[in-house]
Structure formats: structure tokens, C-alpha cells
N, C-alpha and C positions, 0 to 999 in steps of 0.2 A: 617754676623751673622743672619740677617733676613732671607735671602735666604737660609741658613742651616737648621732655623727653618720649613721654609716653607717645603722643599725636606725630613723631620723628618717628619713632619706632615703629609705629600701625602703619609710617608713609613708607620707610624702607620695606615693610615684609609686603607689602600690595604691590609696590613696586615691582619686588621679583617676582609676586604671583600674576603678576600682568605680563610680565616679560615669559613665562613660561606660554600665556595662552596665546598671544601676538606676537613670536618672534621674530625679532630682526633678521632677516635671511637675506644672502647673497645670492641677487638674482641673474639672471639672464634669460635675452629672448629663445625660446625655444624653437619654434617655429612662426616665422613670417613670408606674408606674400607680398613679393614685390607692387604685381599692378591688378587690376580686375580682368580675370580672363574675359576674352573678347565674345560679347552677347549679354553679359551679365550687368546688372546695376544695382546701387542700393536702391533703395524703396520707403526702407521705413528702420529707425533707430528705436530698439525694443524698449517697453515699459519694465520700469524699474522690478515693479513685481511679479513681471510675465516669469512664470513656471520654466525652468529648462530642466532637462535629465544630462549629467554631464557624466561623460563615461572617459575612463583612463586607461587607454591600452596600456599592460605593463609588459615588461621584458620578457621574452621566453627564455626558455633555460635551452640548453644545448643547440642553439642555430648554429651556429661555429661547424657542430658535428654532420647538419642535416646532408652535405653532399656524400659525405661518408655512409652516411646509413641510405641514401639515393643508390649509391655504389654500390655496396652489398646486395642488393636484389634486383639490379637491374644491368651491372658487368658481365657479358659473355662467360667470364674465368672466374667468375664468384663460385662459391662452393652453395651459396643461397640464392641464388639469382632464384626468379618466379617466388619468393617465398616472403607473404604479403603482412604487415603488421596487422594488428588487432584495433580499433576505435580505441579500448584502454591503454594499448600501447602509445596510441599516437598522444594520449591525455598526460599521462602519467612523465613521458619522457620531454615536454615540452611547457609544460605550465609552467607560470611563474614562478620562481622559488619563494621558502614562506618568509625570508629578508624581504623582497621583493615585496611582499602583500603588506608586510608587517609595516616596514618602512611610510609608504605611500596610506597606508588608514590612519596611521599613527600621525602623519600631517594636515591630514584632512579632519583630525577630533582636534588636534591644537588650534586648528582655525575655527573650533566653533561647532563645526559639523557634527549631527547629530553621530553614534556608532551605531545604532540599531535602522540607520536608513541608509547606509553605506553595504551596495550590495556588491558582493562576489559573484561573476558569474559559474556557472556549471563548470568551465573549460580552466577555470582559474588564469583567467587572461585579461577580465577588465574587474575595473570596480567604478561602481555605476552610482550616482547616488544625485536627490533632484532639490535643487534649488533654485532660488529668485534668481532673474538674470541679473541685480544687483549684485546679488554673494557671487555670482561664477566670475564678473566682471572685477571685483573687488581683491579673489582669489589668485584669479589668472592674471590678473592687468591687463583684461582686454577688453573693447567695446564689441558689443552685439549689434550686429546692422539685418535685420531684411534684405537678400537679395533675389532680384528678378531674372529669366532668361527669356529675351523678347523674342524669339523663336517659340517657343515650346510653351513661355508660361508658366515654367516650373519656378517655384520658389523655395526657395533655401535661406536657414540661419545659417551666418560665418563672422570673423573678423578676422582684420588684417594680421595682426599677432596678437602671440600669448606669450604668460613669462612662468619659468617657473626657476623654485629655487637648485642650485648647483647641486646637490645631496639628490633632488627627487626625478633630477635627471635623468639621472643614472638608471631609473628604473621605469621610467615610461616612455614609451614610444612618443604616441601623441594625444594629446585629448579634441574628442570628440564632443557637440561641433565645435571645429578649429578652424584653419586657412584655407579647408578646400573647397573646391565648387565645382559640382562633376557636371558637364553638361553634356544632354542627350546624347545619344549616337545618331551619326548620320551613314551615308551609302560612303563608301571608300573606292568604287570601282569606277575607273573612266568608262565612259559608252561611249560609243559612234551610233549614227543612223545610218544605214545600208540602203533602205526603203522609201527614207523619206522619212523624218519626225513626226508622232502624231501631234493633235493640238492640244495632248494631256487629258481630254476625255477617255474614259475608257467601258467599252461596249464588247459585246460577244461579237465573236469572229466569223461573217457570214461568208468568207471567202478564204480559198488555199493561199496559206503566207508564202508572200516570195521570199526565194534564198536570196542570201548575202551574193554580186558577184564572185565566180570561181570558187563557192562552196555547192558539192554535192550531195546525194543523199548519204552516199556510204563515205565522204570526208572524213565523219567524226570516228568511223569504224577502221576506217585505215590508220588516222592515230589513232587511235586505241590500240591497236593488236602489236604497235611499233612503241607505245608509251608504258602500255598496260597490258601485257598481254593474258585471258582468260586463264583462272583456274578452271582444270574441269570441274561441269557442274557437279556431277555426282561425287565428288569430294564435300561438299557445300552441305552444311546444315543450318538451314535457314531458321531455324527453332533455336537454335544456340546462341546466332551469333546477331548480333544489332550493331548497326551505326548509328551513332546517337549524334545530331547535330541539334546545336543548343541555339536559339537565335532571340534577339534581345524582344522587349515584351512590346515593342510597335512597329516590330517589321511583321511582314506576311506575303507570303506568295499567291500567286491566281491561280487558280485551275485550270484556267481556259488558255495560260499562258503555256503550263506545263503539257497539257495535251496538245496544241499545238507543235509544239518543239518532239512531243513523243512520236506526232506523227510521222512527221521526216523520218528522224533516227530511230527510231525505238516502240514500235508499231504495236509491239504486244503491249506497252505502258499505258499506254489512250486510257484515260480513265482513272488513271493509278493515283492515290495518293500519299504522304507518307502520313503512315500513322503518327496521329495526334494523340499527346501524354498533356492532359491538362494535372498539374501539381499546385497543390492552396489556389485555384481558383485564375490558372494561368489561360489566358483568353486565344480564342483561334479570332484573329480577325478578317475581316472581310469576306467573299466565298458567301455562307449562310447565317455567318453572323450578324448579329445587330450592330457589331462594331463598325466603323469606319477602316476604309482600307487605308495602309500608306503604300509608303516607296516599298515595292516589291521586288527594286532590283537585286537585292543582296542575296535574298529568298531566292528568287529565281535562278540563279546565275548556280547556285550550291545544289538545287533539288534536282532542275533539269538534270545534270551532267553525274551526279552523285547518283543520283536513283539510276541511270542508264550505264552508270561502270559497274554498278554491286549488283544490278539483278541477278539471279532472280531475289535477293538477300533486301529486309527489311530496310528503309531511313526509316528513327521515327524521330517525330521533332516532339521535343520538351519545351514547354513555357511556363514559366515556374513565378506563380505570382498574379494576381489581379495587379490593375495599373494602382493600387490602391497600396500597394506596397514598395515600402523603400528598397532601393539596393545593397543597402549595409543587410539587410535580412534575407537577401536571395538563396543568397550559398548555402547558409543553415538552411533554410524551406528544401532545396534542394540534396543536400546531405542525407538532411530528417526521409526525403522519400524511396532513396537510394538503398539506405540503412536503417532500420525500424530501430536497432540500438543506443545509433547516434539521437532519438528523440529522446530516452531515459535515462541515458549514461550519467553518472553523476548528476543527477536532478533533471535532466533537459537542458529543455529551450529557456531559457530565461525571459520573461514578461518585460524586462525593462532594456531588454535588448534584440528579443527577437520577435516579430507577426503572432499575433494574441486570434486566436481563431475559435467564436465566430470573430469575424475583426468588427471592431466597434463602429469603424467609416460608412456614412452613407454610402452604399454601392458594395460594401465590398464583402470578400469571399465569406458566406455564410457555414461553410460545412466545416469537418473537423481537420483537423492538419493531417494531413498524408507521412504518415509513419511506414517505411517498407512497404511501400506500395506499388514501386516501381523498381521493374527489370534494369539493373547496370550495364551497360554498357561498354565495349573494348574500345572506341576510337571518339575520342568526345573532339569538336572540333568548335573552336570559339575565337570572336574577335572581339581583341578589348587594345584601346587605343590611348596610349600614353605618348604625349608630344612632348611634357617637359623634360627637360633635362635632368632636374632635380627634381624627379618623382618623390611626392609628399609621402609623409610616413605612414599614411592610411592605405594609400596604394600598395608600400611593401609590404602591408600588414596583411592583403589582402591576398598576394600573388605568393607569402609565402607560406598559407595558408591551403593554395592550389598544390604548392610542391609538395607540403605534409601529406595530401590526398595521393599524392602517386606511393605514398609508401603504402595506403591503405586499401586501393582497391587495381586492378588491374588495368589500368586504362592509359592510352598514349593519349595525351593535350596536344593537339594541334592549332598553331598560331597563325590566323593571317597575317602578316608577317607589317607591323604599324609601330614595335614599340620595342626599344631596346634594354627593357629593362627586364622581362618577365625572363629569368634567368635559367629553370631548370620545363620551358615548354620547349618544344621543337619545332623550331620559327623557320617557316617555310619561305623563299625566295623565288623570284620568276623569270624565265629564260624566256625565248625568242627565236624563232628561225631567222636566218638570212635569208635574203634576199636571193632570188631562182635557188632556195635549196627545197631538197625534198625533207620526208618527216625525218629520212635514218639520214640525215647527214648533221654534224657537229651543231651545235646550236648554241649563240653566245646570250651574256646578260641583255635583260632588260633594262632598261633607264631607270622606269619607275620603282624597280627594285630597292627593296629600305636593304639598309647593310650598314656594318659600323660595329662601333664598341661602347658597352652599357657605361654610363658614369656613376653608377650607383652599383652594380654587382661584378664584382671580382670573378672574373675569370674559372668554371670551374677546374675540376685537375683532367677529368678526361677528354676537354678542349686544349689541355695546354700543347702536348707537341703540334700539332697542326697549327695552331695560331702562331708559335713564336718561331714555326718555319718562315709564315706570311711574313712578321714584323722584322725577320730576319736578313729576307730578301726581294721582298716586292712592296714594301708602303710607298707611295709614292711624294715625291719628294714636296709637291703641293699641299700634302694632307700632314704633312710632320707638324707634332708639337699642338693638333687642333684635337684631338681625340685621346681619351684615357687608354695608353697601351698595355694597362690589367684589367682593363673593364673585359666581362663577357662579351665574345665576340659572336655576330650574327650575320646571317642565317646560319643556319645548320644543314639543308638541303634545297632544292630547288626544284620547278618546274616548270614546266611551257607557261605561259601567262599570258600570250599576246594573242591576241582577234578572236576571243573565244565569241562562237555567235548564241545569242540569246533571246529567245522571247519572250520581251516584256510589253504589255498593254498592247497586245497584239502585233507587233511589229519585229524584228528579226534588228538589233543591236549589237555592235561588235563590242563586250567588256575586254579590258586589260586589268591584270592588276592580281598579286598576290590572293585576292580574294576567289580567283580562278585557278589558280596554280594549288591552293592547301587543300579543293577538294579530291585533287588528284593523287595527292599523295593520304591522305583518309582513306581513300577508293584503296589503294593499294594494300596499306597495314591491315585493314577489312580483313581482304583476300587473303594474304599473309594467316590471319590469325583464324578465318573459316580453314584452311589449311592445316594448320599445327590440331585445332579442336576436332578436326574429322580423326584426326590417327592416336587421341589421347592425350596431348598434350595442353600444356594454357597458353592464352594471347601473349603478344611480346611483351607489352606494359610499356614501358619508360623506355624507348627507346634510343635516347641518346649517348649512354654511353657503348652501346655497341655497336653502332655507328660509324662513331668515331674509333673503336679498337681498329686495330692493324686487319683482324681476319676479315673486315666489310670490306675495306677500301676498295677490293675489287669489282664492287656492286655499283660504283657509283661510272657516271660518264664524265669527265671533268669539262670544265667550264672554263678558254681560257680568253678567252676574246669579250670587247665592251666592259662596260662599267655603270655605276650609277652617278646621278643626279647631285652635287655637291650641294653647299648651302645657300651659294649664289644663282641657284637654279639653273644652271648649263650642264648640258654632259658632256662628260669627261671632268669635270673638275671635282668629283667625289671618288671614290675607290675603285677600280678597277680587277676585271675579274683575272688571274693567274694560275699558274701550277699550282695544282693541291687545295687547299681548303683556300677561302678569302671572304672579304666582308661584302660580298655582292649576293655570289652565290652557292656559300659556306663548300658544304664538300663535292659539289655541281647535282646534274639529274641520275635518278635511281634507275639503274638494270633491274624491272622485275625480278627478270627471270633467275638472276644470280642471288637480287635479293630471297626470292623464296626457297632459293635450295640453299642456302647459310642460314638461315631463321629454323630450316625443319630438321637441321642437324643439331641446334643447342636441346638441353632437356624441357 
């Protein structure tokens, strides 16, 4: 009987010392995907022992605040406006709290996991730590599949969902790999043939390109001087100011494309090209490379028309990365070149999260990582295309990672304007002449114009009187009840978009499409901010809430005529443009010239 007692006793205290290291936890799905995006497939169902690195985004502390400290240095009536955080600041006021850190290791040791291989990164924002895809699958409740993109060939780990428990919720975003599956970027801009289509060969130009009908040489110079009209040059310091256009790591433009098109318009360009920023091993393709050329239209469409509004003022393109490198590691490679601080602040770059240089992959960048190496730039102009609705939690992590940088260095984000969620960029939208008008007459929306309200970002405050004039008095009665009416509203401004002529692969193509309209408005802030820098002062930076203040308003042309594209693909059954701001073409097209003389009156 004693010894019964005793073997009861040894089972009750094992008992609870099991229940301590395998707790029963109330779960639920954290994140899941409904279906496989379209291109992708599985492939192959992982081996139980295959290695993964599972990384936990956690919570940052003060997002709640981040529009507020947006505000303070970038409000017209701020007492701080121009007055830019520090790298430590941005570290210190957003990392995880140490509940936060505490909470989330403290689950991951009661499951077993070792403590001394559970890493923190520098920014105190994940914690990283590498196991069998069986423990991650066992952890998470989720299955690891292989998946393919029959385009591109890319492959990617993901699964359909993960689970975690109620408690550790609360502290992480998402875990990494999760439900997403990013596939490549493609061209976004419609083309017309003017010329005639080539057969997709592409050869040097042994003959004068014809114009597009009823464009002439000086077209583009007529709008220009009514869209954009010059700073004088002798204001202009070319040494100071850059325009940095960022373009993803397998586009690439021609040369023979861009002199061509120099020819017509821009005569003194022939030859020109924009300086090349290679960062960790970021490739020029095509031209004199060994790489293979791609679609050049995007390139094209932005250097043409971009180099020919800023002359005599630098483009220089960044390409940040050998193809050998993920995109979860971009932005850090690029930070780390921006900012030689951002490589050693709190330890760096972390090995199990960030491009390890020389990199270990066949092919890939052998030299040392680019630490402040590169000149910043005032006018960063970038397209990143989110279609879903329900943008995944990796993609918030990422886009609010872009708005913490506007507190850090001086620079306006410009949006080709694809995605309704990227909440504090300034998403450019696209107008159109009418039909027998000239350039100075009123000019209504484009169709293909994106426009709408974010389902995932709340509205900020210096959008609000404008927006809930729109919701107040023009949503139209078709679109009721189908759109979030606190979501952030977009665009923010707008431009010409429509028959821009282009040459690509030798031929003379009319583009449409916001991806022609955001470099017009780049071309401007440029100008703008070689302006402010000739007489002493700094670039505008963030320019959307002074924009939108009351003292712009006059800068802008308004927009009230046409609309966009609804869901059922017709126009007119999506939003229509109106009095004052709207989801077509947010506050309409910009008055230079009003805008430079309000910009050179703040400090």
C-alpha cells in the first residue's frame, strides 16, 4: 500500500511537471490563406528533419502614436516641422516592449526550445530561432509545403495556416514563413503601338523613329512649360540635390531606347545615362552586362520623361541586391548604405535575418556590405503592388517600416499609385485631356486611375476634413455599403497619365497609367526642393500633410469630371471625380508655380 502510495505520488508530481512544459493552450488560427495565389503551386511537402529559421515579428510599441510624430515634423504649423529623428530614436521608441520579448521566449523554452538559440534581433522586433520543419509544424499547427511560380521559377516555403495560442497573440504580428507568397513584379503600364508592333526582337536603331500621329518635336515641351513649368537653372545645384528612382532588381532600361526618345525632345541627353548605384552586389542588366535584358517598359517610361523634366539635375538608379538575395533583406541592405549607422546600431545586421556578405550562394555578391556608402536622396519614387484586400501581416510590417523612415531621413515616397493600403506614401493618381482640348484646359479623371478607401489603415487626421466632405456629399449611391468609410482614402494627388509616348525596343508606344503620371510629380518635388536648397533651406520631406492643410489648397487644379473603373470592370460604376478631394483623383493636378512659391515661404 505504501509503495502504491508512493508510485501515485511520483505520477501526480510528473504529472504537473509535464503539464508545466506542454501546456494546454487555447488556440486559434492566426493567420490563413484562403486559396493559392494565382501562378503558384505546391511542389513538394517538406522532410520532417529539413532545417527552417522561424522568425516572430513582435509587436512594436507606440504605432498607435506613429501619425502624430509623422505630424510633428512634417505639418506646415508644426513648431518642428524639417526636424528629422535619429536611427536611435527610431529604435528606442518602437521596439518591442520587454513584456513583449519576455512573454513570447518564455513560450517558445516551455515548448522545448532551446534559450540560448532563440535570437533577438538588433531592432528588438523579431526573435529568430532554427528548428526541424517538424518542431515548427508541431509548434504552429501548420504543414510546410514547397511552392512553385511557373513564370519566374521562383520557389518558396509557405502554408496555408498557423495557429497560435490566445496570450501570444497579443504579441506577434506574424510568423515568418507563414501564408505569404510574394510573386514577382510585372510591367503595370498599358502600351499602344503607334508604329506598328515589333516582332519582340530587339536590335540597334539604324533609322530616325517615327512620331506617334499628331505628336511633335516640341509636344512634350509645350506640356512641360503648362504642367511643369522650369526653375531657373541658376537656382539649381546639381551637386546637392539627387533623384533617386529605385526600380526592382529585373527591370532595366535600353540605352538605345533612351537616346532615341532624347533625340526628338531632349537633344542635349543623347548619350546620357542615369548614374548607376550598384548596393551589396545590385546588377545593371542588359546594356553591357552579362545579364539578360527584361521588360524595359517600366524603366523606360520613368528615365525617358524623368531625366528630360530634372535636367540639368542627376537620376540615379539604385539596385540594391544580387538576384541572390531575398526581399525580406532588401530594405535593411539598403538602409545599411544610406546610413553607415544603421549597419552597427545595436549590434547590426543580424546573420539570421539579414544578407551575410561575402554571401555563401553560388554567384552571389562577394564584397563587403555597403555601410554609408551612398548619397540619400530627396525624392525616392517606388512601385510595390498590393491587390489583396486583406494585406497579410508581413506586408504591414513592411510598409510601416517605410513610414518610420520618413521620420528618419528627408525624403518624399512616391507611389505609383496600385495599392490601397501603403497608408502614409503619397499615391499619385492620373488625369487625362478631353477630347479637342488643349494642355491649359480643365482636364478630367482617367479610368484606369486606382482610387478608393484602405481596408486595413484608418484614415489619417490630416486626411480627415477632406474625406468626410467627399463621404459627406458625393459617394455615389452605387458604391454605398461596398468600401471601408474609415479606411485611408486615396490618391492624394494626380497627374496627366494618358498617351504618354515612349520608346521602347525601338519603336515609339503610347503608355497610360499612373506609372507615367508619379514621375511627374517626382520631376516637381525635385525642383521644389533644388529650390528651397539653393537659398538655405531643406527638402520638403513628407509631404502629405501639407498638402492637404488649408494654405495648399490653392495649388492644386481640381478635378471634377469622369471617374474610375468599378469592380465589374465598366466605367463609371467605381467612384467618380468631384468638388475638392475624392477617391479618383485625391486633391486633383498640382500648380507648380503656386506650389513653389508656398513651399519657399515655410522654414
Amino acid at each position: 500500500m505504501l509503495y502504491f502510495s508512493l508510485l501515485l505520488t511520483i505520477f501526480i508530481i510528473a504529472s504537473q511537471t509535464f503539464s508545466l512544459i506542454i501546456p494546454r493552450e487555447r488556440r486559434s488560427v492566426h493567420e490563413k490563406r484562403d486559396a493559392v495565389p494565382t501562378g503558384w503551386a505546391p511542389v513538394q511537402i517538406l522532410r520532417p528533419d529539413t532545417p527552417i529559421r522561424v522568425q516572430f515579428s513582435l509587436k512594436q510599441s507606440n504605432i498607435d502614436k506613429l501619425d502624430d510624430y509623422l505630424l510633428d515634423i512634417a505639418h506646415p504649423e508644426s513648431e518642428n516641422y524639417g526636424r528629422l529623428w535619429t536611427q536611435k530614436q527610431i529604435i528606442e521608441t518602437f521596439a518591442a516592449s520587454p513584456e513583449t520579448i519576455a512573454t513570447v521566449k518564455d513560450w517558445l523554452i516551455l515548448h522545448g526550445l532551446d534559450k540560448e538559440k532563440i535570437k533577438l534581433s538588433s531592432d528588438r522586433l523579431w526573435l529568430i530561432v532554427e528548428m526541424t520543419a517538424q518542431d515548427a509544424e508541431s509548434l504552429l499547427e501548420a504543414t510546410y509545403q514547397v511552392f512553385e511560380h511557373a513564370e519566374s521559377g521562383a520557389v518558396q516555403m509557405a502554408c496555408d495556416s498557423y495557429s497560435l495560442p490566445s496570450h501570444i497573440q497579443n504579441h506577434v504580428d506574424f510568423v515568418h514563413p507563414g501564408t505569404t507568397l510574394n510573386a514577382p513584379k510585372t510591367s503595370n503600364t498599358k502600351r499602344r503601338s503607334v508604329s506598328g508592333r515589333s516582332d519582340g526582337n530587339v536590335s540597334k536603331r539604324d533609322t530616325q523613329l517615327t512620331l506617334p500621329p499628331g505628336l511633335s518635336a516640341n509636344s512634350t515641351d509645350r506640356c512641360d512649360e503648362v504642367i511643369f513649368p522650369r526653375v531657373n537653372p541658376t537656382e539649381l545645384d546639381s551637386e546637392e540635390q539627387l533623384l533617386l528612382l529605385i526600380i526592382h532588381v529585373t527591370a532595366i532600361y535600353r540605352q538605345e531606347d533612351l537616346d532615341g526618345f532624347f533625340g526628338i525632345f531632349s537633344p542635349e541627353l543623347v548619350g546620357d545615362s542615369p548614374t548607376f548605384v550598384s548596393i551589396d552586389g545590385g546588377i545593371l542588366q542588359g546594356n553591357d552586362s552579362a545579364e539578360p535584358i527584361s521588360d524595359p517598359t517600366e524603366s523606360n517610361l520613368d528615365l525617358e520623361y524623368l531625366m528630360t523634366f530634372v535636367h540639368p539635375q542627376e537620376v540615379t538608379l539604385y539596385q540594391t541586391g544580387s538576384l541572390q538575395l531575398t526581399s525580406d533583406s532588401l530594405f535593411n541592405n539598403f538602409l545599411d548604405a544610406l546610413d553607415g549607422t544603421y549597419c552597427s546600431f545595436e549590434g547590426g545586421d543580424d546573420p539570421t535575418t539579414d544578407a551575410v556578405f561575402p554571401q555563401p550562394q553560388p554567384g552571389g555578391f562577394q564584397g563587403p556590405a555597403d555601410c554609408g556608402t551612398v548619397k540619400p536622396a530627396n525624392v525616392i519614387i517606388r512601385e510595390i503592388r498590393v491587390f489583396r484586400p486583406d494585406m497579410d501581416a508581413l506586408m504591414k510590417k513592411q510598409f510601416i517600416s517605410f513610414m518610420q523612415g520618413l521620420l528618419l531621413a528627408c525624403q518624399e515616397l512616391l507611389l505609383a499609385l496600385t495599392s490601397p493600403s501603403l497608408k502614409n506614401w503619397t499615391k499619385v493618381g492620373a488625369t487625362q485631356m478631353n477630347p479637342n482640348s488643349t494642355v491649359r484646359d480643365p482636364e478630367s479623371a482617367f479610368d484606369i486611375s486606382g482610387g478608393g478607401f484602405s481596408s486595413v489603415f484608418p484614415r489619417p487626421s490630416y486626411q480627415q476634413p477632406a474625406v468626410e466632405k467627399y463621404l459627406e456629399n458625393f459617394v455615389p449611391e452605387h458604391t454605398k455599403g461596398l468600401f471601408n468609410t474609415n479606411g485611408r482614402g486615396f490618391p492624394d494627388l494626380s497627374s496627366n497619365g494618358a498617351h504618354w509616348a515612349v520608346v521602347i525596343n525601338d519603336e515609339f508606344l503610347l503608355q497610360d497609367g499612373t506609372s507615367a503620371s508619379a514621375p511627374t510629380i517626382a520631376a516637381m518635388i525635385t525642383a521644389i526642393n533644388d529650390a528651397r536648397m539653393a537659398v538655405g533651406k531643406g527638402p520638403v520631406g513628407f509631404i502629405n500633410p501639407t498638402i492637404y492643410s488649408e494654405r495648399f489648397q490653392p495649388a492644386f487644379n481640381d478635378i471634377t469630371t469622369g471617374g474610375n473603373i468599378g469592380c465589374d470592370g465598366n466605367v463609371g460604376s467605381g467612384f467618380n471625380a468631384s468638388v475638392g478631394w475624392d477617391p479618383v483623383t485625391g486633391l486633383g493636378t498640382p500648380n507648380f508655380s503656386k506650389l513653389l512659391e508656398l513651399w519657399m515661404e515655410l522654414p
